[in-house]
N, C-alpha and C positions, 0 to 999 in steps of 0.2 A: 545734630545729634552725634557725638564723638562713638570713635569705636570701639571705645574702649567700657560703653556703659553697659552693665549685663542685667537680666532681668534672672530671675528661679522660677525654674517650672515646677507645678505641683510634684513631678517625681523627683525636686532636688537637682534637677540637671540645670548648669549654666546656661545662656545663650546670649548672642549679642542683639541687640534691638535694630541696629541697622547704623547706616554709614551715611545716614543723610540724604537730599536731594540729590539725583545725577541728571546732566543734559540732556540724556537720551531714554531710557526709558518713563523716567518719572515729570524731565523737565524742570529747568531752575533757573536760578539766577545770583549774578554774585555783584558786588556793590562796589565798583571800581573810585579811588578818591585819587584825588590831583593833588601836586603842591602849590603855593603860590594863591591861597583858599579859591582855587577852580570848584564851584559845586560838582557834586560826585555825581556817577549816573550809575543804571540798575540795567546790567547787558544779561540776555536773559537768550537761553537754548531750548529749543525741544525738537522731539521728534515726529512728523506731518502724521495724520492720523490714518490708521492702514499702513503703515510704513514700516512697522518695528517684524523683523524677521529673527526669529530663536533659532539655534542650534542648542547642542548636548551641551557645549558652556562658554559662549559668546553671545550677546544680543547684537546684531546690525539694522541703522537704519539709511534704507533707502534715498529718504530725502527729508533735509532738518527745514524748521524756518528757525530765524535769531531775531533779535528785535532789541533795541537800547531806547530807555525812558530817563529824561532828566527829572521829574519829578516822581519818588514812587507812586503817589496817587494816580499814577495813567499806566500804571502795570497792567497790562491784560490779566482779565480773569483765569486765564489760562495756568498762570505760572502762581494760583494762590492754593490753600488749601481751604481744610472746610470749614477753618476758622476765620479765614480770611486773612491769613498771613503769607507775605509774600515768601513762595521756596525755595531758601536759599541754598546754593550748592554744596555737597559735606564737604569736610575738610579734606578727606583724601581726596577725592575725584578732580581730574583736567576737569576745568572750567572752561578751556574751549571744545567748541563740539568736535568731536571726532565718530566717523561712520560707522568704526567698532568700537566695543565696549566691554571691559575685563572687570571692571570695578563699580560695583553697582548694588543696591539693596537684593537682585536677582541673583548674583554670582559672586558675591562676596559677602555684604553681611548678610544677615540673621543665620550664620554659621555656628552650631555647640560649639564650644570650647573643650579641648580636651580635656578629660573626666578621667580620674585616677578608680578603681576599684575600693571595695570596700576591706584595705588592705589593716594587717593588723601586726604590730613588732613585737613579735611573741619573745625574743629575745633581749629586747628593749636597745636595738641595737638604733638609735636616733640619728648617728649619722653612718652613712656612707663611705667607705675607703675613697671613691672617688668624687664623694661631695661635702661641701661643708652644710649647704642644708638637712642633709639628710633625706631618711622616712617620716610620711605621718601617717600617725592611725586613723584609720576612719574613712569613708566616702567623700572626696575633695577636690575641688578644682587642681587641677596640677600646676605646677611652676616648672617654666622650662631652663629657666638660665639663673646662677646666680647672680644677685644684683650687686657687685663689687661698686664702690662708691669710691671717687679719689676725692681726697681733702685737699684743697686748692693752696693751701698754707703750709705743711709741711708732705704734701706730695705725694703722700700714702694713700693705700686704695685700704679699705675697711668693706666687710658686708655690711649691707644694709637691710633694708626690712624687706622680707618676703613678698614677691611680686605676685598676684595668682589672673586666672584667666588670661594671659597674652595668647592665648593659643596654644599652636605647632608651627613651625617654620615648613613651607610647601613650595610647590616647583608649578609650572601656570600646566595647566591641563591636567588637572590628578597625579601630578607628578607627585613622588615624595624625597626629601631631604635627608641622606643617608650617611651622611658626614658632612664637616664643612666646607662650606660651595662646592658638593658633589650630588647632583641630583640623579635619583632612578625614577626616568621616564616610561608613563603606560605605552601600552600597543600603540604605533601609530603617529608618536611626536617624536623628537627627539633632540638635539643641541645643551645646553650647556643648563641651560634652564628649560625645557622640555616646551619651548616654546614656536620650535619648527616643525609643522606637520609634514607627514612623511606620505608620499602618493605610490601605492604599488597597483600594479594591473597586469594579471596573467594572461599572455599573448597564449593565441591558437599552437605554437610553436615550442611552448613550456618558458618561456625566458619573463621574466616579471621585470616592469619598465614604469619608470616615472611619468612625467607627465615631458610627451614627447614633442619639439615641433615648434619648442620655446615658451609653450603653456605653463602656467602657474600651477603648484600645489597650494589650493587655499584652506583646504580642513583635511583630514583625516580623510586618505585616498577620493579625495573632491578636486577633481582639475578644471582650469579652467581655460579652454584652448585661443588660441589667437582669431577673430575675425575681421574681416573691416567689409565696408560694400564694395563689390564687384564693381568695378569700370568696364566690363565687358559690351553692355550695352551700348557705349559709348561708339564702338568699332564694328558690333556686328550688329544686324536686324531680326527682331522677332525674338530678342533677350529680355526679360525682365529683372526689373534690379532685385537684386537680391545679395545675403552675404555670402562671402569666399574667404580662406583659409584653412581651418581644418575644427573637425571636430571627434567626436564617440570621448568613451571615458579617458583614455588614455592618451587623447589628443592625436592620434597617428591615422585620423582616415580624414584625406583631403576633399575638398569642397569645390562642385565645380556648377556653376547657377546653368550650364548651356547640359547640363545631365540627368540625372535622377536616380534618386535613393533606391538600391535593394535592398530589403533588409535578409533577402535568402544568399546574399554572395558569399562563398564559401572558398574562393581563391585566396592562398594564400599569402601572397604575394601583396594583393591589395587589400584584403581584409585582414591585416593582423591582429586586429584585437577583437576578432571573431562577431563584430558586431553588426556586418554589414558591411557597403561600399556604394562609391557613387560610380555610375556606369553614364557613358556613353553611345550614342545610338549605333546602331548595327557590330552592335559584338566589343565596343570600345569600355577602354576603364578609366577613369579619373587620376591620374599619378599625382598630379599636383594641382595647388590649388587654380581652378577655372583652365586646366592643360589637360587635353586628352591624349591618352595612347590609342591610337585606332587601330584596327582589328586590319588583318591584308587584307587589300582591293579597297580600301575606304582612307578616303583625308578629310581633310577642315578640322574648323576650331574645335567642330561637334560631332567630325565622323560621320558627316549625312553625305558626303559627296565620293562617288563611287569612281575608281583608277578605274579605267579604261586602258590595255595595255594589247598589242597583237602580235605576232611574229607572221613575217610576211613569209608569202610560198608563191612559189611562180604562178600559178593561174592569178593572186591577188597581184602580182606583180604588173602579169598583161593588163589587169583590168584597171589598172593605175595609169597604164599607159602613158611610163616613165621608166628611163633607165638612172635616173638622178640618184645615186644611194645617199644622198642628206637628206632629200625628200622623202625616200621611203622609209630611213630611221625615223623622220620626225612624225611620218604616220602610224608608223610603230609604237612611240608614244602617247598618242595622242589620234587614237583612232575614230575618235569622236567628231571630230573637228578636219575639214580640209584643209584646213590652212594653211600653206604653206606649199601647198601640192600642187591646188590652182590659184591664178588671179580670182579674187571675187571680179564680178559684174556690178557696174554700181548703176542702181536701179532706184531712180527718185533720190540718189543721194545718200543710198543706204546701200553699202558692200552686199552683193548676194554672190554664193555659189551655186 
């Protein structure tokens, strides 16, 4: 079904019918021939059912299946309609599948056609100082461009006959065409053709930041942060797997599996985009991903292992009953432990103090 075929609605208004079969919402198929008379085959897209995800003006799918038949007669019913004709892909639409989709019966056709007012040349002034078409009277599909024709023979370009319905010329996301190749992009996109979305996110601290951390801007202030699974478990005991990186909207609070979610953390430091932070145990905070900052008096991976730390005084000094000062610094550090202060006694084979 071309795009260019318009249907009148009872009010008079143009519209377009549609732009054919696409891979992904509707599912189709397009009819590939050989040379050398290789019989042709019928390669055919669609999108798995539960899979099709909408936004404000893209369709994504999740997960496609494809399928090629050398005779059409073994087309799956899938890719027929309800006359039983096999759906072939329109002419505008990529025939290979692709996970997004800009071009489609949903978000491009059955679009009005720009509609001129029910304008009237009271002056009878038919053309324009800056067009050779001019005004028409009357309620009318509009014409955007004039149709200059070149004659291939002596080289000259002539008008030709009045084009109506092509439209308006547009920018991808509600953009609109404000000169030539100059687009004014809505809230939110922006580039040359208003086809890169723009991610802001107001930090506790007032400063508005993208998507931080190497995360992606994929819609209109929609990021999508870095994760992968935690190796953690790998090294420490009593970890479950889980992911590590970073996440919240603005990508800047990092992910640590050996921690757990506040969602009341209100430091600013670690919670900059006021939505929380992952903490670690006795007083610790997550800095990086699956890396704690532990709180004084606490280490490990996780903060659970408490510094032991003393400063000696004479009475502990008698009762050490040592004048070594390497031995007493290293009980100093390490006041948990004799080690070093005495021999163990080995008892059955196993050092004891």
């Amino acid at each position: 079904m071309a795009i260019s075929e318009t249907k009148i609605r009872n009010d008079g208004r143009s519209y377009q019918i549609g732009c054919g079969y696409d891979p992904v919402v509707t599912g189709c198929c397009e009819k590939l021939s050989f040379p050398n008379d290789h019989s042709p085959i019928w390669r055919c897209h669609r999108c798995m059912d539960g899979a099709l995800n909408f936004s404000n003006r893209s369709v994504r799918c999740g997960q496609n299946e494809s399928y090629q038949y050398i005779d059409p007669l073994e087309v799956s019913s899938k890719f027929h309609d309800v006359n039983g004709n096999i759906m072939m892909c329109g002419p505008l639409h990529n025939k290979t599948f692709s996970s997004r989709l800009s071009i489609s019966d949903v978000f491009l056709c059955n679009r009005y056609v720009w509609e001129q007012g029910n304008f009237i040349d009271a002056t009878n002034f038919s053309k324009s100082t800056e067009s050779e078409i001019g005004f028409q009277n009357g309620r009318h599909v509009r014409s955007n461009f004039e149709n200059y024709i070149l004659d291939p023979s002596s080289k000259l370009w002539s008008l030709g006959p009045r084009i109506y319905g092509e439209g308006v010329f547009a920018c991808f996301n509600g953009g609109s065409c404000i000169a030539p190749d100059l687009c004014f992009c809505p809230d939110g996109y922006t580039g040359h053709d208003c086809s890169i979305p723009l991610c802001r996110h107001k930090q506790v601290d007032g400063n508005v930041v993208g998507c931080l951390n190497g995360g992606l801007c994929l819609e209109k202030d929609i990021c999508q942060c870095i994760q992968t699974p935690s190796m953690l478990w790998l090294t420490s005991n009593n970890i479950e797997h889980g992911l590590t990186g970073y996440t919240g909207s603005d990508c800047s609070m990092p992910l640590c599996v050996q921690g757990f979610y506040d969602p009341h953390c209100t430091n600013v430091k670690y919670a900059a985009g006021g939505e929380g932070c992952y903490r670690c145990l006795n007083g610790g905070f997550c800095v990086a991903p699956d890396v704690c900052q532990c709180a004084p008096g606490y280490t490990g991976f996780d903060c659970s292992i408490p510094v032991c730390t003393l400063e000696s005084t004479p009475i502990l000094r008698e009762q050490l009953m040592t004048e070594d000062e390497d031995k007493i610094r290293l009980f100093e550090q390490h006041p948990c432990s004799l080690e070093g202060i005495y021999e163990p006694q080995v008892i059955g084979g196993i050092g004891k103090f």
